[in-house]
Backbone bond lengths (Angstrom), bond angles and torsions (degrees), N, CA, C in turn:
res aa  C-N    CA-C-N  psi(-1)  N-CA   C-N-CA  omega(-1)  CA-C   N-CA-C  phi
1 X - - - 1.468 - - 1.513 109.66 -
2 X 1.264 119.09 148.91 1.857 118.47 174.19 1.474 101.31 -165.05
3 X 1.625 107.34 147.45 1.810 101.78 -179.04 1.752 77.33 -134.30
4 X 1.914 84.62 133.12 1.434 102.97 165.07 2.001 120.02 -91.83
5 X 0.649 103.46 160.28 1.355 128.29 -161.90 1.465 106.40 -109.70
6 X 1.505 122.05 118.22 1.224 136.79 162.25 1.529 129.09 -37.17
7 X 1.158 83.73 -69.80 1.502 97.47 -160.21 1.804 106.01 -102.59
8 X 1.867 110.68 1.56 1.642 99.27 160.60 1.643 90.50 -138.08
9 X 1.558 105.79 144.70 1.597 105.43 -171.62 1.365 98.45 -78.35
10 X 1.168 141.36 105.39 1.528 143.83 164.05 1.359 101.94 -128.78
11 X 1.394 107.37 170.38 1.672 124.00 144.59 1.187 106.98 -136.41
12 X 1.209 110.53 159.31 1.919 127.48 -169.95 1.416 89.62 -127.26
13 X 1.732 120.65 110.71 1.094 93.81 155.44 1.923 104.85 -106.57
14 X 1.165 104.09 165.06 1.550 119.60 -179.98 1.660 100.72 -67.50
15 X 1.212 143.98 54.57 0.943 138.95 141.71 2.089 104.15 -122.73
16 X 1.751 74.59 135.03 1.257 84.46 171.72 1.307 142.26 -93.84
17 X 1.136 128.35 24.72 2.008 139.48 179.69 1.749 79.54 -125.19
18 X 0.892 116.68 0.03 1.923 83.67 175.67 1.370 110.29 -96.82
19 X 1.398 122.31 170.42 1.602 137.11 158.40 1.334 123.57 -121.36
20 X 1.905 107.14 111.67 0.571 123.25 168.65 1.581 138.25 -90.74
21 X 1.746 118.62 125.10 1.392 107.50 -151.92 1.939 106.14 -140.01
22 X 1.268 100.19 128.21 1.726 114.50 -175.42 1.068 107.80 -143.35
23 X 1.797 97.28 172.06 1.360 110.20 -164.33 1.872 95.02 -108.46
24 X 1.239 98.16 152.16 1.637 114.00 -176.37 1.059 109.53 -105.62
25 X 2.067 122.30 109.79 1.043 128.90 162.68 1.154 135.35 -101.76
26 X 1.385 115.39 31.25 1.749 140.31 171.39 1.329 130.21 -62.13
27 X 1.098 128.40 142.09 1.607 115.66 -145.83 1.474 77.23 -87.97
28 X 1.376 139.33 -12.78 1.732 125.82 -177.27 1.051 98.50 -110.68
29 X 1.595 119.19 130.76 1.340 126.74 175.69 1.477 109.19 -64.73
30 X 0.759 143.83 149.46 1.598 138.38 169.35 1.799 119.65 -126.33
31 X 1.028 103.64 94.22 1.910 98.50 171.96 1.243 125.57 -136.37
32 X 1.534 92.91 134.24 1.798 122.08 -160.35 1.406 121.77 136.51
33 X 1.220 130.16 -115.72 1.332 96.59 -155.62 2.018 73.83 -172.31
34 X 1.918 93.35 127.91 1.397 121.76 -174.17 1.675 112.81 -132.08
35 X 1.198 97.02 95.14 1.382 91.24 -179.22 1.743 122.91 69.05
36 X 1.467 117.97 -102.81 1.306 102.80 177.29 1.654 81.05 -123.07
37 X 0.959 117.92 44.86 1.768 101.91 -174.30 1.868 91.22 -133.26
38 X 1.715 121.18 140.23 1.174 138.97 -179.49 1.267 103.01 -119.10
39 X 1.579 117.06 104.45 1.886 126.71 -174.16 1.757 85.48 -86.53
40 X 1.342 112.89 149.78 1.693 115.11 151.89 1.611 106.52 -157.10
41 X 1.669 91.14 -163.72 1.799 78.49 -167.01 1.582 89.87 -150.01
42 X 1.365 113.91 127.75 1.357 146.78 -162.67 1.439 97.24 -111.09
43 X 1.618 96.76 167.25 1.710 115.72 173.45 1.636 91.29 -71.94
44 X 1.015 109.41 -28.44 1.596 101.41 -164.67 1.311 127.09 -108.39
45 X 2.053 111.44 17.72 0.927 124.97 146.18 1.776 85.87 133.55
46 X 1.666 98.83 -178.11 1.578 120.87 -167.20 1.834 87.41 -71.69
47 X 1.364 106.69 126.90 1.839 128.30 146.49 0.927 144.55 -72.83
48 X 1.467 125.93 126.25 1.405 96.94 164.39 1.366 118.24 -145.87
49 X 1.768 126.61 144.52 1.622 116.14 -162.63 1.147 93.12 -144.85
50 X 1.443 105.49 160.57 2.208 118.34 -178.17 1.591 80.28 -87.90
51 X 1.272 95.06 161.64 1.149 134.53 177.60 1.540 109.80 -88.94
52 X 1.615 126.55 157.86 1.387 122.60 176.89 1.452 105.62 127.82
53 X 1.236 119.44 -166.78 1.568 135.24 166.88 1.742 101.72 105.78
54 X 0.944 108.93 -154.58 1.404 119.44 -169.41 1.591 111.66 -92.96
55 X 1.163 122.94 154.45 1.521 128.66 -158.12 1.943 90.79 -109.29
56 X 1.644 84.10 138.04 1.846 92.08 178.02 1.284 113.98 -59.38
57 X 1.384 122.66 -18.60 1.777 111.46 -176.27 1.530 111.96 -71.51
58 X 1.795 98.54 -36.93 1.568 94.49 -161.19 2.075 94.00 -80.17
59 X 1.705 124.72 -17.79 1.220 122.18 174.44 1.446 98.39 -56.46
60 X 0.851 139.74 -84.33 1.841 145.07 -173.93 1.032 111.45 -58.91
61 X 1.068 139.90 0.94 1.891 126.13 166.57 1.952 92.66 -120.31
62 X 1.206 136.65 -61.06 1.462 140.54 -138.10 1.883 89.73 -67.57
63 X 1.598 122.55 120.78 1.670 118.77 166.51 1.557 107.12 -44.86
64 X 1.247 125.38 -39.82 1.118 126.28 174.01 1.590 133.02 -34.27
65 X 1.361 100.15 -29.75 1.509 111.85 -171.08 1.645 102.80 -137.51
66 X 1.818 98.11 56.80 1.464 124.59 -173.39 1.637 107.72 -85.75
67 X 1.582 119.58 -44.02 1.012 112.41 161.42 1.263 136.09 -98.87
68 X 1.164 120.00 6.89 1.428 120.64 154.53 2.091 109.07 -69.95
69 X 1.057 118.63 -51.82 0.885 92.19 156.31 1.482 156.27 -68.06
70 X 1.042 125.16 1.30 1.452 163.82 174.98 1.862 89.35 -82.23
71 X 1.259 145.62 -66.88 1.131 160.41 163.10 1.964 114.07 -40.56
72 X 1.435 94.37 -42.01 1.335 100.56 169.86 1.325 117.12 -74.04
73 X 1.372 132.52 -42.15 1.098 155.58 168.54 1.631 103.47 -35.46
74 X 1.072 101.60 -64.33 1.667 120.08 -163.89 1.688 119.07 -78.19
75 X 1.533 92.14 -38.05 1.616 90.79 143.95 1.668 132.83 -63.75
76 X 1.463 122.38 -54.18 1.036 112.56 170.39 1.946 124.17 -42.53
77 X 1.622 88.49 -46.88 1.902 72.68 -171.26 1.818 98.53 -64.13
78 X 1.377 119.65 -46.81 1.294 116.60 162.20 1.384 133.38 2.66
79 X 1.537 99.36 -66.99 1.740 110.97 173.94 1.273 113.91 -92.84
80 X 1.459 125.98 -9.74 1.181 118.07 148.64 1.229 149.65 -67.80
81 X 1.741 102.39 -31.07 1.527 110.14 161.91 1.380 100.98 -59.82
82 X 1.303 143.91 -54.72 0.994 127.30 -146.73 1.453 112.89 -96.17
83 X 1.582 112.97 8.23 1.266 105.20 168.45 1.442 105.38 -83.66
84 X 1.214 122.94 -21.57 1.422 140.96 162.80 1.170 116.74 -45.08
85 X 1.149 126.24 -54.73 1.454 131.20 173.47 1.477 119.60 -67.54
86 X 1.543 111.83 -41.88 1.412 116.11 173.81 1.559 119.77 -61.91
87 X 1.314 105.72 -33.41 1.585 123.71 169.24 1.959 108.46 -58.93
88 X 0.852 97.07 -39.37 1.713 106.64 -161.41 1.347 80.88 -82.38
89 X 1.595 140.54 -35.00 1.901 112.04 -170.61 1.609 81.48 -114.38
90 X 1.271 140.89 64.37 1.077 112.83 162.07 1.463 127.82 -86.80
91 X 1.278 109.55 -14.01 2.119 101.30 175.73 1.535 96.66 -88.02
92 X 1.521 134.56 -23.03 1.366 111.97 172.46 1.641 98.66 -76.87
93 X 1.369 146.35 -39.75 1.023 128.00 -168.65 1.520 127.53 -71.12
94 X 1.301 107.75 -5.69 1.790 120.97 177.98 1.594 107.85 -78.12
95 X 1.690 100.52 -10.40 1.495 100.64 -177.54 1.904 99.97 -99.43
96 X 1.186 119.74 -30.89 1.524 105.98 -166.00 1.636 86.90 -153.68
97 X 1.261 100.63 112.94 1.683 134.98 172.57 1.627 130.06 -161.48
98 X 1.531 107.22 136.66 1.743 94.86 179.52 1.333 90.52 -97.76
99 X 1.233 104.20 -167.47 1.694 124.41 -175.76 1.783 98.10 -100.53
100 X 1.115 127.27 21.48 1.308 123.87 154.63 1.561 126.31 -108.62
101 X 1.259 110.73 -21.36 1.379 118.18 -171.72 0.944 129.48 -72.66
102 X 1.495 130.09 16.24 1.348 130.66 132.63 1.048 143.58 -54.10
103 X 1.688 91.73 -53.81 1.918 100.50 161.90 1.518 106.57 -58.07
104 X 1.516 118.25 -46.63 1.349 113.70 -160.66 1.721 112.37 -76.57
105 X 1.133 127.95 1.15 1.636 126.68 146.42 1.493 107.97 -72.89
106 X 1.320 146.44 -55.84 1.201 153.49 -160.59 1.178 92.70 -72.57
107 X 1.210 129.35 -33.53 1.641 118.55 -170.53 1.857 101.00 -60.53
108 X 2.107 87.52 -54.35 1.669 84.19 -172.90 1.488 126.39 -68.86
109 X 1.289 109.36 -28.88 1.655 123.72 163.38 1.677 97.87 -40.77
110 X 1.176 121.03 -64.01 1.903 118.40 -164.13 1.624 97.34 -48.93
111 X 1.957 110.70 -40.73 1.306 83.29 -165.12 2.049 127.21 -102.01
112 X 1.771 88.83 5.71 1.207 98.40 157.79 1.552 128.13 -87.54
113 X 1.334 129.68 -15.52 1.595 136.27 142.17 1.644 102.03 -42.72
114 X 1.265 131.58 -65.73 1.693 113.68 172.04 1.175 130.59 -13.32
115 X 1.232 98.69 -25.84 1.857 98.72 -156.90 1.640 115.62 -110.85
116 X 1.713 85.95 22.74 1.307 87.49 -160.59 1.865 92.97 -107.09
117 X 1.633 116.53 124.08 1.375 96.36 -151.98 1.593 97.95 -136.21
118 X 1.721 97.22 22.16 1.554 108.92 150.95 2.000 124.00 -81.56
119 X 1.285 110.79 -26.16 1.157 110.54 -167.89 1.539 106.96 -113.25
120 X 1.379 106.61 155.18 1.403 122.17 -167.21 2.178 101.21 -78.84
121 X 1.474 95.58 131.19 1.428 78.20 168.37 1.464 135.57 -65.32
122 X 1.492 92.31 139.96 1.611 111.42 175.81 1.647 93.79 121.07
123 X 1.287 128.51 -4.79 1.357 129.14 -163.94 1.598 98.90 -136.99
124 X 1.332 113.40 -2.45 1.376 115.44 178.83 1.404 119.60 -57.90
125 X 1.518 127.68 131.85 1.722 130.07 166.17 1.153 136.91 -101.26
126 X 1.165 128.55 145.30 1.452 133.48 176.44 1.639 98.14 -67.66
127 X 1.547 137.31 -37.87 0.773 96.18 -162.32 2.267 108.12 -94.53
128 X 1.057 98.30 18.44 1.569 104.78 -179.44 1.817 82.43 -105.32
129 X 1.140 138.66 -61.27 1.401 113.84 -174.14 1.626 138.58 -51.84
130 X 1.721 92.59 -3.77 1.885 94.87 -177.75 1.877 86.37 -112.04
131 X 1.033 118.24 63.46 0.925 138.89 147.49 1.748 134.01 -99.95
132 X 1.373 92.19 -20.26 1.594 122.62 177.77 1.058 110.70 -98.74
133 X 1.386 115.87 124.51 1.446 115.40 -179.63 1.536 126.05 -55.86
134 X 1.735 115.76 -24.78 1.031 144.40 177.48 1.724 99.39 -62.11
135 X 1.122 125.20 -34.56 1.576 124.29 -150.33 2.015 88.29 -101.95
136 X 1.342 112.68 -28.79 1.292 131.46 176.40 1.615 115.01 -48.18
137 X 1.593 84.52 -55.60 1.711 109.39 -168.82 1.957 103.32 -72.67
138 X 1.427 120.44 -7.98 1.252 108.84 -145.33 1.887 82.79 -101.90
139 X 1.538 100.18 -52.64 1.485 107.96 164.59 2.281 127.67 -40.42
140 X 1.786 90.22 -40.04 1.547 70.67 -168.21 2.039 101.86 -91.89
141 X 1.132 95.27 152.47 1.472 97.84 175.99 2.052 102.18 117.68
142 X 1.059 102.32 -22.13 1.830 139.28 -164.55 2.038 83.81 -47.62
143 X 1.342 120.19 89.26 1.535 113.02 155.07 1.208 119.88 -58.21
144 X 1.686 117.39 136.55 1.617 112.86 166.61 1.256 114.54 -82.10
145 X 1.485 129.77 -30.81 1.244 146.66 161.30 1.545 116.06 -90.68
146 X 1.521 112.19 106.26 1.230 111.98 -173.44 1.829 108.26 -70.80
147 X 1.401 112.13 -31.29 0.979 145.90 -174.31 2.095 115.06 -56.22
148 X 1.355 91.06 -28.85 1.720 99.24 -169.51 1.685 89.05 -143.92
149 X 1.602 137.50 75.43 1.139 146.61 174.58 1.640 92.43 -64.64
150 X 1.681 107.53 146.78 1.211 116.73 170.09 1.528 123.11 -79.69
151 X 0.934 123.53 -27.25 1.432 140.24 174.80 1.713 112.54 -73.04
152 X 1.693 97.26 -14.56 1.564 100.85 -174.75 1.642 89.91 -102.40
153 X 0.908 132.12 -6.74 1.728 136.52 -151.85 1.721 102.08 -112.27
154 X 1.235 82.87 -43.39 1.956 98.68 -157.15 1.646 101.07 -102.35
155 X 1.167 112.39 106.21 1.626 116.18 -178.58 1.503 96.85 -84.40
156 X 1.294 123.52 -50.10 1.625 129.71 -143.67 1.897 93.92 -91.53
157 X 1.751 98.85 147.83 1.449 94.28 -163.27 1.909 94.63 -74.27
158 X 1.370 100.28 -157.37 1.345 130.84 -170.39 1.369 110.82 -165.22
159 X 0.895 116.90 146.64 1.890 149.84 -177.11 1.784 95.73 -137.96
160 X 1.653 102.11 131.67 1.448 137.48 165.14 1.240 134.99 -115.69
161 X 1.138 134.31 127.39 1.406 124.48 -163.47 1.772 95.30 -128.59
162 X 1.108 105.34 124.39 1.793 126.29 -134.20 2.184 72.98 -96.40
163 X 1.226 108.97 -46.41 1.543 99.21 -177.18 1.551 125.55 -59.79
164 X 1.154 116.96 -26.23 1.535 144.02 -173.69 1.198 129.27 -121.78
165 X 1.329 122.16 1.31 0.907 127.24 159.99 1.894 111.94 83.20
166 X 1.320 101.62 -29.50 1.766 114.86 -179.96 1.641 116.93 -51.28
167 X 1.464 105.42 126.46 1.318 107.84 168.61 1.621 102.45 -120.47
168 X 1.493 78.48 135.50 2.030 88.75 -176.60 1.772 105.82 -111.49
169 X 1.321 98.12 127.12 1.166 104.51 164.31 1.396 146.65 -98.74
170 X 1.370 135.52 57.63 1.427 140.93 -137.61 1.800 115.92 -51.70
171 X 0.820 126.77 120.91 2.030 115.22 155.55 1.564 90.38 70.72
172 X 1.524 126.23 61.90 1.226 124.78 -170.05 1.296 92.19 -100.14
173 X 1.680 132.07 103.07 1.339 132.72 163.40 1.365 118.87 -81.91
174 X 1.651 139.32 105.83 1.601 113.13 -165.52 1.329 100.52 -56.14
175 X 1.086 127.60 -71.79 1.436 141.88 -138.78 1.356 96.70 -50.03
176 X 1.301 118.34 -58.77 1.954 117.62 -178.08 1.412 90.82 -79.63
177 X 1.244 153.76 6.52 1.978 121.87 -179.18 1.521 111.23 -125.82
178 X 1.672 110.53 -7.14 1.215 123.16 -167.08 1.603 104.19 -94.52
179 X 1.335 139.34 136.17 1.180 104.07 124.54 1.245 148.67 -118.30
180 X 1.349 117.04 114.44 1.575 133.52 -148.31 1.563 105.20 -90.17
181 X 1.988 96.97 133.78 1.285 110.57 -174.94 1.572 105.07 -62.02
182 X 1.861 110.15 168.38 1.687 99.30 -174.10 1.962 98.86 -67.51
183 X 1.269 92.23 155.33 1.756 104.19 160.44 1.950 92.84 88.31
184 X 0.971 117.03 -1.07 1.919 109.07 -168.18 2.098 93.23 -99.21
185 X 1.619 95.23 115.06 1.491 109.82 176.07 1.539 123.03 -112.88
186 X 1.472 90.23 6.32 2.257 111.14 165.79 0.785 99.23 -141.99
187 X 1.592 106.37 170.94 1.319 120.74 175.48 1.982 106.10 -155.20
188 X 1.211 99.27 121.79 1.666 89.37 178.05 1.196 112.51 -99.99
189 X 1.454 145.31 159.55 1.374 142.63 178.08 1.730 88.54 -141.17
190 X 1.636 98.41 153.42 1.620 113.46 170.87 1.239 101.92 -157.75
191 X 1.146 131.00 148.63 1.624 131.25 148.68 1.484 131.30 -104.38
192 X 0.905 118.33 142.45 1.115 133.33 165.84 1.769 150.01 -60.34
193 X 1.068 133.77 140.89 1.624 101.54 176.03 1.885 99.68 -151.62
194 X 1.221 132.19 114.24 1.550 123.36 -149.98 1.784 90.50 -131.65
195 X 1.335 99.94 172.51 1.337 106.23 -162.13 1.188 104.13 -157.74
196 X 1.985 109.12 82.63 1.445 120.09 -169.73 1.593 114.29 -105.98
197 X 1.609 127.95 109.53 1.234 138.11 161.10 1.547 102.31 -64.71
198 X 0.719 143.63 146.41 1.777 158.69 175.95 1.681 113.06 -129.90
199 X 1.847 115.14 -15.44 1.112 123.68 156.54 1.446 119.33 -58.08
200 X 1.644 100.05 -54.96 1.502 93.64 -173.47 1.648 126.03 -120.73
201 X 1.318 93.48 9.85 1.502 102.84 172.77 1.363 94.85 106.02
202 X 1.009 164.14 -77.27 1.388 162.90 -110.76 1.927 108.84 -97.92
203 X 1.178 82.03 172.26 2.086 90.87 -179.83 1.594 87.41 171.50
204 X 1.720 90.83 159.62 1.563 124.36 -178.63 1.677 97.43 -132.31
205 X 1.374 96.21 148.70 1.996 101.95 167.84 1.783 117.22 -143.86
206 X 0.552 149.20 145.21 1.502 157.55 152.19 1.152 90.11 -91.05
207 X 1.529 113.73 170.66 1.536 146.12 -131.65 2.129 91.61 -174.81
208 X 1.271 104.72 122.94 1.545 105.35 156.06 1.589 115.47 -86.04
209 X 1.585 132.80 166.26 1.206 136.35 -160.33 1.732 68.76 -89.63
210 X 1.670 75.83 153.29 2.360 95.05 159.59 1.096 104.32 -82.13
211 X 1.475 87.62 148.48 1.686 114.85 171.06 1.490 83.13 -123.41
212 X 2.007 98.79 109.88 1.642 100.89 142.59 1.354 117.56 -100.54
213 X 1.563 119.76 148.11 1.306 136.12 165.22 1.624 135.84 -117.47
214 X 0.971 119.51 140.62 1.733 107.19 -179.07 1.735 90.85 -67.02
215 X 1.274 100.86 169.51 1.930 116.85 174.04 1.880 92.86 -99.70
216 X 1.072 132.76 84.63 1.411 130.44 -163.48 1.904 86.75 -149.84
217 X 1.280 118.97 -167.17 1.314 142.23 -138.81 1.573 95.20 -120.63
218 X 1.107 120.57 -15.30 2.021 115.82 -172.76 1.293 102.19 -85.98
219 X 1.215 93.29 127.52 1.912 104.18 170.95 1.300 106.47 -75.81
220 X 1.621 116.76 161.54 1.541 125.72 163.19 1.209 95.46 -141.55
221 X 1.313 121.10 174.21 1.389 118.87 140.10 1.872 104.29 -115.31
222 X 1.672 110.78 151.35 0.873 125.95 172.48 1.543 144.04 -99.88
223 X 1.289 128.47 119.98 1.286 124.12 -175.07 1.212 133.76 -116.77
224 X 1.669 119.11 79.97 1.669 127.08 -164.03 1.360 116.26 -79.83
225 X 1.399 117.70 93.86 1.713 106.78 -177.81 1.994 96.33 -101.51
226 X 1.231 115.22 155.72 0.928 126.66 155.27 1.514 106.13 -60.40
227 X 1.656 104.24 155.32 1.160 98.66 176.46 1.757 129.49 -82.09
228 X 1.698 96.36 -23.68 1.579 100.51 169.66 1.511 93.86 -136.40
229 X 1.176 138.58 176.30 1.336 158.51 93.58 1.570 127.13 2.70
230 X 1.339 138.88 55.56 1.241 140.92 169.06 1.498 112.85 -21.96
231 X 1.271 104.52 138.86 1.699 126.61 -164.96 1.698 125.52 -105.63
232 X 0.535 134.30 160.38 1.625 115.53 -163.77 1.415 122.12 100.91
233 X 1.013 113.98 -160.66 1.992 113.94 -177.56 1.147 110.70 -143.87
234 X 1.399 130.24 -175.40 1.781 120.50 -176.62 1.573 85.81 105.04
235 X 1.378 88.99 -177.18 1.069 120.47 -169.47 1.994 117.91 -82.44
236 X 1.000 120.72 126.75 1.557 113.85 -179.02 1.909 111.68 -100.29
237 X 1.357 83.36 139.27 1.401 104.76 -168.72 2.027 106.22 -92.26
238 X 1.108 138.48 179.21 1.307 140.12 161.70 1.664 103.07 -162.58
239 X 1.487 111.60 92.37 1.459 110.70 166.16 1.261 124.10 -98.11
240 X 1.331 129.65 155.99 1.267 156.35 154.41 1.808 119.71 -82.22
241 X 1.315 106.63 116.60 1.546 104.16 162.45 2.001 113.47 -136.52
242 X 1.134 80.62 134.71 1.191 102.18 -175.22 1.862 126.45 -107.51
243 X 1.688 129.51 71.33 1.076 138.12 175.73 1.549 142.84 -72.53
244 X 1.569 124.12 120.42 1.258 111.53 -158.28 1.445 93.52 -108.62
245 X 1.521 104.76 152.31 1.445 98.49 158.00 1.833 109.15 -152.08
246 X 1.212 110.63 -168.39 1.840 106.61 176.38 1.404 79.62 -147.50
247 X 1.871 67.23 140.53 1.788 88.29 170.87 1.321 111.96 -93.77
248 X 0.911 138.91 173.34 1.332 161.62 141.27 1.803 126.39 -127.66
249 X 1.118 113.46 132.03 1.523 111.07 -173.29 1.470 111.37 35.37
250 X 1.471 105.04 65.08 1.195 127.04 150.69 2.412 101.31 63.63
251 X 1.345 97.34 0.71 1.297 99.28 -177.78 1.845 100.93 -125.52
252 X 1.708 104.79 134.07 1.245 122.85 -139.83 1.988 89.94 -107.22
253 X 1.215 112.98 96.12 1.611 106.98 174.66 1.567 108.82 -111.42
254 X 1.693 86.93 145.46 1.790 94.42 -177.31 1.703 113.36 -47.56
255 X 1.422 109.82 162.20 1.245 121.98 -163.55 1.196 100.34 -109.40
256 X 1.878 130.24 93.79 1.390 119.05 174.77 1.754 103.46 90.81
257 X 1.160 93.01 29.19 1.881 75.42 -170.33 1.166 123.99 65.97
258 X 1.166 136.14 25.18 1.768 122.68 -151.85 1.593 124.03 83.55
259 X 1.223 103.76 -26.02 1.584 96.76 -156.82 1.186 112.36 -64.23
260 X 1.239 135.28 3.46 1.723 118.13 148.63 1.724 107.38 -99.94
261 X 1.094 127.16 7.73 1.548 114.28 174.73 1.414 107.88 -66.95
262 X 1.865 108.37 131.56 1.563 118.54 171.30 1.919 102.61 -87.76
263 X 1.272 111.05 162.06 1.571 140.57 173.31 0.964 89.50 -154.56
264 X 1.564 107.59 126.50 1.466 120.94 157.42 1.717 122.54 -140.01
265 X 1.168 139.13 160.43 1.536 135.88 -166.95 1.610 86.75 -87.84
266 X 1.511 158.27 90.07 1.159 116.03 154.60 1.657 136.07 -88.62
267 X 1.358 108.05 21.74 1.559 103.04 178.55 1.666 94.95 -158.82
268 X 1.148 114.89 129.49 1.468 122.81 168.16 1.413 115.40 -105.04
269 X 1.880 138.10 144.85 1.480 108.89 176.14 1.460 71.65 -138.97
């Protein structure tokens, strides 16, 4: 049996271990908690779900609910590596990020912990799974902005030098290699070079100096070295960022907030 509801898109069905979950198209937003019903409010609009399911004591003590916890487990270090990682690019990431890419590191963190095929599940690590070249490959290429892909941005190739961190850019014409959102009359590029342990929590990064350019017709070629070599162990990162802006009166402000700036992983070692 289930009665739908007018004025909020749900269904209720009369079983009780299920969860039931809709979107609220009521001219009153509603959030908190009605009866057996929990209203909230998402990027992706007002929620709403029954209440019920299984109680956390009997999840963590009952054998029954052995691999869900095992799953819980593996998520947590999951979103922890990757709060790790988000921490380690955070002044390049204040420049080029969507509002998903939190989940979307944790996603790839869950599936580089897979590969880790020393530890028993539920105890599995990110940092024993990027041990695999496979778990390597899943990280580099990794956009921070799903929104401004580098490969969609960046026509003209690139060469990396995995020891130094340097990305060279040869015969970099903006106007033919860019592609620049409407109204963007610069463009800054820098690279990156970071130095993330996921064993023990810690990382180091260098930063290359900016190269600003007008978006105009003059070639250069480009040469982004970090300024030192990051120290420590883990895994090494090599990013790319790519910033637009328009000037006006000779003073150069971001374009949109960022919202076309690319971040991208391009070399993992």
């Amino acid at each position: 049996m289930y009665c739908i509801s007018n004025r909020y898109k749900f269904v209720l069905l009369l079983t009780p271990k299920i969860y039931i979950m809709g979107k609220s198209n009521g001219i009153i937003k509603i959030e908190g908690t009605l009866e057996n019903l929990t209203f909230y409010k998402t990027q992706d609009g007002n929620l709403v779900r029954t209440k019920g399911g299984v109680s956390k004591k009997r999840i963590m003590k009952d054998p029954a609910f052995a691999r869900t916890r095992e799953n819980l487990n593996e998520f947590s270090a999951s979103a922890q590596s990757g709060k790790l990682l988000r921490m380690s690019l955070n002044d390049l990431m204040q420049q080029a990020k969507d509002n998903r890419v939190t989940s979307r590191v944790t996603q790839v963190m869950s599936q580089i912990l897979k590969f880790d095929t020393l530890s028993v599940r539920g105890q599995r690590k990110v940092s024993e799974g990027l041990n695999a070249p496979e778990a390597k490959a899943l990280l580099e290429g990794f956009n921070f902005n799903i929104n401004a892909i580098l490969g969609s941005v960046l026509k003209a190739a690139y060469s990396v030098d995995p020891a130094t961190g340097e990305v060279s850019i040869p015969d970099l014409t903006p106007a033919n290699d860019l592609v620049a959102p409407n109204g963007a009359t610069h463009v800054s590029l820098r690279s990156a070079m970071v130095q993330v342990d996921f064993a023990s929590g810690s990382y180091s990064s260098s930063n290359s100096p900016v190269e600003n350019l007008p978006i105009d017709q003059i070639s250069s070629t480009l040469s982004l070295v970090p300024t030192n070599v990051p120290s420590g162990t883990g895994t090494v990162l090599i990013l790319l960022l790519l910033e637009f802006f328009q000037e006006v009166n000779t003073v150069q402000y971001p374009l949109r907030n960022g919202a076309f700036n690319s971040l991208s992983i391009i070399a993992v070692g």
